[in-house]
C-alpha positions as a Markdown table, in Angstrom:
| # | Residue | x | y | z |
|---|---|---|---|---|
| 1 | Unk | 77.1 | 40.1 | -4.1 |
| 2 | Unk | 77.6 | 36.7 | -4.9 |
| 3 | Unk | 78.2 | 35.4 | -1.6 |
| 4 | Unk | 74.7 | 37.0 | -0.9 |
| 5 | Unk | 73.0 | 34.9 | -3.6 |
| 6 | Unk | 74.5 | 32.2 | -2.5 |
| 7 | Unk | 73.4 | 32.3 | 0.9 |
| 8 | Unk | 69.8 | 33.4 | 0.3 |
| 9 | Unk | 69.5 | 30.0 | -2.1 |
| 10 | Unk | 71.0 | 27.9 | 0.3 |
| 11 | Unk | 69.0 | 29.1 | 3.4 |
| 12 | Unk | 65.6 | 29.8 | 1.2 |
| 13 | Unk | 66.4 | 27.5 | -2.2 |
| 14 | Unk | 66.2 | 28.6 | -5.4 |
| 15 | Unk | 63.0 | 30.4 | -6.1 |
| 16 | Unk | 62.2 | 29.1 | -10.1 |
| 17 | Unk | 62.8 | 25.8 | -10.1 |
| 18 | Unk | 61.6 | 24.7 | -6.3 |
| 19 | Unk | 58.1 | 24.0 | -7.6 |
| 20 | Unk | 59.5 | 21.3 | -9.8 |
| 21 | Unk | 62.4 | 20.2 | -8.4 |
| 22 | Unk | 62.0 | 19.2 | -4.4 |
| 23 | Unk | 65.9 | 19.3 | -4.0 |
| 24 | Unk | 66.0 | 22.6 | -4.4 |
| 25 | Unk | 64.4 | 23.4 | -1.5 |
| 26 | Unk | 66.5 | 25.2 | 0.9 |
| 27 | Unk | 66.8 | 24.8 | 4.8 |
| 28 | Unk | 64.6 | 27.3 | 6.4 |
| 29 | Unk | 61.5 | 25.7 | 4.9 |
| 30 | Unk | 63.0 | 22.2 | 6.2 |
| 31 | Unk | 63.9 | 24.2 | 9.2 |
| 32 | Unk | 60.8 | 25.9 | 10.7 |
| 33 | Unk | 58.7 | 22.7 | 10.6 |
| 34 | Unk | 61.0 | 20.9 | 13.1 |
| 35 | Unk | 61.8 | 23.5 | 15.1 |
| 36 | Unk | 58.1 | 24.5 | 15.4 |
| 37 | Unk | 57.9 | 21.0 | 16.5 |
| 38 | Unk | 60.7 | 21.0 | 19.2 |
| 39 | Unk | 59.1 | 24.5 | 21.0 |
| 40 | Unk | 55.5 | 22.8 | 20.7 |
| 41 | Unk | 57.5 | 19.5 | 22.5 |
| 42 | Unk | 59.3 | 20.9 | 25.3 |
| 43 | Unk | 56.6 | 23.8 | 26.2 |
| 44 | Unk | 54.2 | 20.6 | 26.4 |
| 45 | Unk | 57.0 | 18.9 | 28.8 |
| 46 | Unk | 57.6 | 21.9 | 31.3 |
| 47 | Unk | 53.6 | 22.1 | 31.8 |
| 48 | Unk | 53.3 | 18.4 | 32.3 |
| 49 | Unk | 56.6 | 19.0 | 35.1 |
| 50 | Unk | 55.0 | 22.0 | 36.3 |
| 51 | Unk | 51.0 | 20.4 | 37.1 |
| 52 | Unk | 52.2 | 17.3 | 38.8 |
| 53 | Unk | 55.1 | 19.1 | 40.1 |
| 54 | Unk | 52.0 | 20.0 | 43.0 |
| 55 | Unk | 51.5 | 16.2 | 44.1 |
| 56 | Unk | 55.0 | 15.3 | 44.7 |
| 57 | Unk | 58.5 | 14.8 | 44.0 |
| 58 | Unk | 58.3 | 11.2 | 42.9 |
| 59 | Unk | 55.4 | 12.0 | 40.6 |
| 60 | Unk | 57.8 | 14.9 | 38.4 |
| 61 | Unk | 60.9 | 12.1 | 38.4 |
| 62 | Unk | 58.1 | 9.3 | 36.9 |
| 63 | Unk | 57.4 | 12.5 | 34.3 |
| 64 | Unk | 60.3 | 14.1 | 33.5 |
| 65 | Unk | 62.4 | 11.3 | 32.9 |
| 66 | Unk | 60.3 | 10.2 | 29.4 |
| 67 | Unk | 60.6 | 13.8 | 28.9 |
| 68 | Unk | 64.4 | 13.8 | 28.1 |
């Protein structure tokens, strides 16, 4: 039981004090935003690849390399 608290506060923080105190926020909140982030990033790079991907190979080596 104890080992389940401790993982729920350290994935979700501790629910009482994280309005007050922003180090007690745990690391799915600090999670989702960045990953959001990464999905929204790449998904954004595969269309760019895939569009110019039609006017040649040169054009999708002059995009995907910034990509990476």
């Amino acid at each position: 039981m104890e080992r389940n608290s401790m993982i729920r506060s350290f994935l979700l923080g501790s629910g009482k004090s994280r309005g007050t105190d922003p180090s007690r926020v745990g690391l799915l909140p600090l999670m989702l935003p960045m990953l959001l982030e990464h999905i929204l990033y790449s998904t954004v790079n595969l269309l760019d690849v895939l569009f110019i991907s039609h006017i040649s190979d040169h054009a999708v080596n002059s995009v995907s390399v910034p990509g990476q």
